[in-house]
N, C-alpha and C positions, 0 to 999 in steps of 0.2 A: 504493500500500500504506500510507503514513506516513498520507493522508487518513482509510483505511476503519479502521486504528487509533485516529487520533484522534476518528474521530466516536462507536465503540466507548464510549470514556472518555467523553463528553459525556454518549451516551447513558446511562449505568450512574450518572454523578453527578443528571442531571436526573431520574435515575427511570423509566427508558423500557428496555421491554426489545425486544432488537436481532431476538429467537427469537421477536416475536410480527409477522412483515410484513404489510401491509397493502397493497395498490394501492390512490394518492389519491382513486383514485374512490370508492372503499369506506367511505372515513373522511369523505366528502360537506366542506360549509362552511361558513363561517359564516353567520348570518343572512341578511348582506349581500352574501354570495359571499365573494373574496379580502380581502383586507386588503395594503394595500401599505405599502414603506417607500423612504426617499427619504436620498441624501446630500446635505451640503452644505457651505460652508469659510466662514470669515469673507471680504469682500471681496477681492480679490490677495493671499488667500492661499493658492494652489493644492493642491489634493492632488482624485486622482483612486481610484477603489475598480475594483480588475480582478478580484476573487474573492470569492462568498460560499458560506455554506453556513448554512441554517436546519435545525434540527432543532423540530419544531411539537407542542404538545400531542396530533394526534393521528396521532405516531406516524411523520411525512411528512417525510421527508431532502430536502430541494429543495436544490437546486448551481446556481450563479448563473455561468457565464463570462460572457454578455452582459448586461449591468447599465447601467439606464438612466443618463445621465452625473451629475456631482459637480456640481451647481451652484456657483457665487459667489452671497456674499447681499451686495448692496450696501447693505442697512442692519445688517450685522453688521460695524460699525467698531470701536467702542469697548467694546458691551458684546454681548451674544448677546440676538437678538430673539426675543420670545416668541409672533411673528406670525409668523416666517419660514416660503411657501408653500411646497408639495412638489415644483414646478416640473412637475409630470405623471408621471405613473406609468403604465409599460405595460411592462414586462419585471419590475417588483423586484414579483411579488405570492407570496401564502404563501395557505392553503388554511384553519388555523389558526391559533390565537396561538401565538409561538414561547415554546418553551425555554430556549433555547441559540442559540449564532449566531456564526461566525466570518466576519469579512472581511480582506481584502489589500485594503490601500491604500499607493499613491505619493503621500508629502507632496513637494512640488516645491517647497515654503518650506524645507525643513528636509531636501534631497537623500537621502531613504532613502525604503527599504520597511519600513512596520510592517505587524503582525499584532493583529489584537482579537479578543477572548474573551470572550464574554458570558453568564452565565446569570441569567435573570429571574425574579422572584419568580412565585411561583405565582398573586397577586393577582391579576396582570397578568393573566390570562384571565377572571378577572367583568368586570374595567372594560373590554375589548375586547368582550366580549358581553352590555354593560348601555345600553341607548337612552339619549341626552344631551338627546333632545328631539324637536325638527324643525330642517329646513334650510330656504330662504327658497322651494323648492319646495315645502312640506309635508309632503315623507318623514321618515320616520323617522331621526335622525342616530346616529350612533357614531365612537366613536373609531376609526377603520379606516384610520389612517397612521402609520406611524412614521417620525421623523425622527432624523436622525442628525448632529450636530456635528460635522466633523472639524479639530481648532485645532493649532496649533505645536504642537512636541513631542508629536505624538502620542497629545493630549488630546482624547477620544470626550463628547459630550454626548448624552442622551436627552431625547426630546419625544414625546409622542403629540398628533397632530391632530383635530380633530373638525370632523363633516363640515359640521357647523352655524356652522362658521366661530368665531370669539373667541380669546383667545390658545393658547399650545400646553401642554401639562399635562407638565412635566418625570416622567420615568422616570427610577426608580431600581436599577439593579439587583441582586441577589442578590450575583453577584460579576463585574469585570470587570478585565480585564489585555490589556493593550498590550504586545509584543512589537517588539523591532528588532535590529540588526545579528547578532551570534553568536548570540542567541537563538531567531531564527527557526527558523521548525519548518517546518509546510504552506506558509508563504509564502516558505520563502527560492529564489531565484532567478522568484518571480512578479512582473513589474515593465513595466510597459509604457516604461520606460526605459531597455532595456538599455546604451546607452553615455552613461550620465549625463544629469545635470537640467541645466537654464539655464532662468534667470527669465526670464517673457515677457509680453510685454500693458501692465497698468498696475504690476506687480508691483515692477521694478528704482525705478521714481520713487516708489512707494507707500510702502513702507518703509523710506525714509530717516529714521533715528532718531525714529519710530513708535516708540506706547507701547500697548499694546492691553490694555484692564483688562476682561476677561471674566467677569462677572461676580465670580467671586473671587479669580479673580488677575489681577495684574497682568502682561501678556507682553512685558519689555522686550527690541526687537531692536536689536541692535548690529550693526557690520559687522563679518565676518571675520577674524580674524588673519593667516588665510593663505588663499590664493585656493581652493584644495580645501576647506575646512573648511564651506562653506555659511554660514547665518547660526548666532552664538550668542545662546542664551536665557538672563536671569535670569529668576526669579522670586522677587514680594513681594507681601503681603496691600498692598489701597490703602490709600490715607492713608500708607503706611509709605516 
C-alpha cells in the first residue's frame, strides 16, 4: 500500500496521470528498443541495490526485485571515472526515458539501508532519443545506458553512456534525495542484510586511512569509535 501511495505522488509531481493506464505494449519503445541502467561503487566500497521502481515518460511503472548486480569499478579510487562500463545489462531495462525513479540500496561501507529519489528533467528524453553518431559497427549510436554512482554516505552520481563508446555524459537531475535510518519510507526493512554488514574481500585492508576525493569532495574514512558504529565520514572541498 505505502509503494502504490508513493508512486501516486511521483506520478502527480512528474506530470503523469495515474487514470490514464496503459499496457507497455501499447506505449511501444524506443528507437532502439529498451534503454538500460546499470549500478556501480567506487572500488571496496561495497553497496548492493535490492529494489527499484521507474516510473517512464510513457506512462510505464516497471518494479525491479531482480536487478542485475552493483559492480566495483577498480578504476574508481581516487576520483569517479568518466569511462566506467555498464558491466552488462539484462534484467535493469525500461521501455522509455524515465521520470522518476526510486531505489533501495545496502551500503556495506557505511552498515545501513538508504533510499533514493529521483526526478529528471524533462530534457532528458530528447538526449535519450537524439543519434550520437555511429558505433565501430556502423549502427546508429544513442545514449541508451544509465549509470548510477553509489559513494559513502549515500552519495548517488549520474552518467548516461553512449553506445558509440567515449566518456560518460554526467546527468543532472531535476531533484534528488537520499533517505536513511528513521527516514525510511518504501525501503525500510528492505535489506538483503538482515543481521548486519561485515567488511569483506579487499575492503577491511582497503580502507585503512584512505582518502577518496570524488571529484568534489573529499571522503575522508577514519576508523570507528566504537565497534557498532561502522566507519565515520568527514567531508572537505580539496586542497582544503
Amino acid at each position: 500500500m505505502k509503494l502504490k501511495i508513493a508512486l501516486a505522488v511521483v506520478l502527480l509531481v512528474s506530470g503523469c496521470r495515474a487514470s490514464e493506464p496503459l499496457s507497455p505494449e501499447e506505449t511501444g519503445t524506443m528507437p532502439y528498443g529498451k534503454w538500460g541502467f546499470a549500478f556501480f561503487t567506487p572500488y571496496a566500497l561495497p553497496a548492493i541495490v535490492t529494489h527499484a521502481v521507474v516510473i517512464d515518460s510513457g506512462k510505464v511503472v516497471s518494479t525491479f526485485r531482480t536487478l542485475d548486480s552493483t559492480q566495483s569499478d577498480p578504476d574508481t579510487v581516487q576520483f569517479w571515472s568518466d569511462t566506467t562500463p555498464n558491466g552488462g545489462v539484462i534484467f535493469n531495462k525500461v521501455r522509455h526515458p524515465p521520470v522518476s525513479m526510486l531505489f533501495c540500496w545496502d551500503s556495506i561501507i557505511d552498515k545501513k539501508t538508504y533510499e533514493t529519489w529521483i526526478i529528471f528533467k524533462p530534457s532528458l528524453r530528447e538526449t535519450m532519443l537524439t543519434p550520437t553518431g555511429t558505433d565501430r559497427y556502423g549502427e546508429t549510436a544513442w545514449y541508451k545506458t544509465m549509470l548510477f554512482g553509489l559513494a559513502p554516505e549515500g552519495k548517488v552520481k549520474i552518467w548516461l553512456q553512449n553506445s558509440a563508446g567515449g566518456e560518460n555524459v554526467p546527468v543532472e537531475p531535476k531533484r534528488m534525495v537520499t533517505l536513511s535510518g528513521d527516514r525510511l519510507d518504501i525501503c525500510k526493512g528492505v535489506t538483503q542484510h538482515p543481521n548486519g554488514y561485515v567488511y569483506y574481500g579487499d575492503t577491511p585492508q582497503f580502507i585503512k586511512g584512505k582518502n577518496y576525493p570524488l571529484r568534489q569532495l573529499v571522503i575522508v574514512i577514519r576508523p570507528p569509535a566504537e565497534a557498532a558504529g561502522g566507519f565515520r565520514y568527514s567531508l572537505s572541498r580539496p586542497g582544503t
